[in-house]
C-alpha positions as CSV (number, residue, x, y, z in Angstrom):
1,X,-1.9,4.0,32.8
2,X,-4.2,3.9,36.1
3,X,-7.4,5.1,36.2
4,X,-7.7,8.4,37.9
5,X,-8.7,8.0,41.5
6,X,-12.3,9.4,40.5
7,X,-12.8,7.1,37.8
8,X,-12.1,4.2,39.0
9,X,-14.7,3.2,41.3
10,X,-17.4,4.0,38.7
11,X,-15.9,1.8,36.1
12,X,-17.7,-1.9,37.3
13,X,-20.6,-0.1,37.5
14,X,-20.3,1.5,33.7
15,X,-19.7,-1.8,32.5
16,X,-23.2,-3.7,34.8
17,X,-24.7,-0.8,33.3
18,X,-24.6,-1.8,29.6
19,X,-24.1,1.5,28.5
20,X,-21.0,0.8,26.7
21,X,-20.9,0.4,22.7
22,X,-17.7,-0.7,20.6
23,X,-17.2,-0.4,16.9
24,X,-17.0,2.3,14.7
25,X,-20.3,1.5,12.6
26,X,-22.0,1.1,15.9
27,X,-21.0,4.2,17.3
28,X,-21.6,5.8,13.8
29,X,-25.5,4.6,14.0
30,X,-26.2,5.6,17.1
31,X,-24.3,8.5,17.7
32,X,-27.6,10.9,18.5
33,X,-27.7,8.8,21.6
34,X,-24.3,8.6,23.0
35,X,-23.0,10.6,26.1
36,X,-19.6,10.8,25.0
37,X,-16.8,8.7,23.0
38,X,-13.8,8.0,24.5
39,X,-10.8,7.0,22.8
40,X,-7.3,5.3,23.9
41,X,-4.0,7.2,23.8
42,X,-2.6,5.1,21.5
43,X,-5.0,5.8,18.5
44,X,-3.8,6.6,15.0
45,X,-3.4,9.8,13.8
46,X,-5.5,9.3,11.0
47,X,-8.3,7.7,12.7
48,X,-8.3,9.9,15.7
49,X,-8.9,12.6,12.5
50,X,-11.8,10.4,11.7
51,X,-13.6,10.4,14.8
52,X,-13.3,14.0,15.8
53,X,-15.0,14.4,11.8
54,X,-18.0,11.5,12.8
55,X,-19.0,13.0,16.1
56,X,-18.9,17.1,15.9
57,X,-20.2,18.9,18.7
58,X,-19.9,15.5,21.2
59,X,-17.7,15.3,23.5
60,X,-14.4,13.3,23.0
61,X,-12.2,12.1,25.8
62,X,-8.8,10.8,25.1
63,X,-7.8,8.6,27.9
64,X,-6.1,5.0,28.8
65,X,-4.6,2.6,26.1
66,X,-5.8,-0.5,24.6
67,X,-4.5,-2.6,27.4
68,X,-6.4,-0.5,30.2
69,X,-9.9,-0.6,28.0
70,X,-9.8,-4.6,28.0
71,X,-8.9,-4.8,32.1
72,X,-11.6,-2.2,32.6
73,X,-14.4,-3.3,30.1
74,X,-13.4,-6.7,28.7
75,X,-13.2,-5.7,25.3
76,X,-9.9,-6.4,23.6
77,X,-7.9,-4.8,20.8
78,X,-10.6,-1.7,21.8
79,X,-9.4,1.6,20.6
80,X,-12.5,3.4,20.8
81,X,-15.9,3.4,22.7
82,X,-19.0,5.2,23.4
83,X,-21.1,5.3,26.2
84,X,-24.2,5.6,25.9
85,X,-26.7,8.7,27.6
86,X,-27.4,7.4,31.5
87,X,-26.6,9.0,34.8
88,X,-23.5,6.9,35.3
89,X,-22.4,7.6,31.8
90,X,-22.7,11.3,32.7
91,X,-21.2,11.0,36.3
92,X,-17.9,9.7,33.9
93,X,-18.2,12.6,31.4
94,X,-17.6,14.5,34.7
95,X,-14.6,13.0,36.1
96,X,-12.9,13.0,33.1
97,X,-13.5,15.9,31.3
98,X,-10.0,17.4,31.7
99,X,-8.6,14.6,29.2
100,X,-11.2,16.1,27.1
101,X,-10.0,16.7,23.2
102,X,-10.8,19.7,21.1
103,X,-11.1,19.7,17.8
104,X,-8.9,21.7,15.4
105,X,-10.1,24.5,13.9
């Protein structure tokens, strides 16, 4: 999957930024201070349950695979990552909020 034509030129700047956090712990701890948590199509079932239950109330976006999040960030076997509260991590929550997932009720 390509990134959309909006995303794409922010994405070397997300990544100089530093604003991105892997790991489910990580994310976990220091979830009062992410922007959103975006997550790759080809996430479980059951852990894409899981994360909408850690992170109520924040937005989640569901967009891109595995594949796309280690060509766009360098991390591989990457499922799931946050970014963290900053103007560039906001300019993204933007672009891509129509991939945005909604909880079930």
């Amino acid at each position: 999957m390509q990134p959309t034509p909006d995303i794409e030129p922010i994405l070397p700047f997300i990544r100089r930024a530093g604003v991105v956090a892997v790991g489910r712990h990580k994310l976990r701890r220091t979830r009062k201070k992410l922007e959103f948590v975006w997550i790759a199509t080809d996430l479980s079932e059951n852990s894409r349950h899981d994360v909408l239950k850690w992170f109520p109330g924040l937005p989640i976006i569901e967009y891109g695979t595995t594949e796309d999040f280690a060509r766009w960030f360098g991390f591989t076997h990457t499922k799931l990552v946050g970014l963290r509260r900053s103007s560039v991590a906001h300019s993204a929550l933007e672009r891509l909020r129509r991939f945005r997932v909604t909880p079930p009720e």
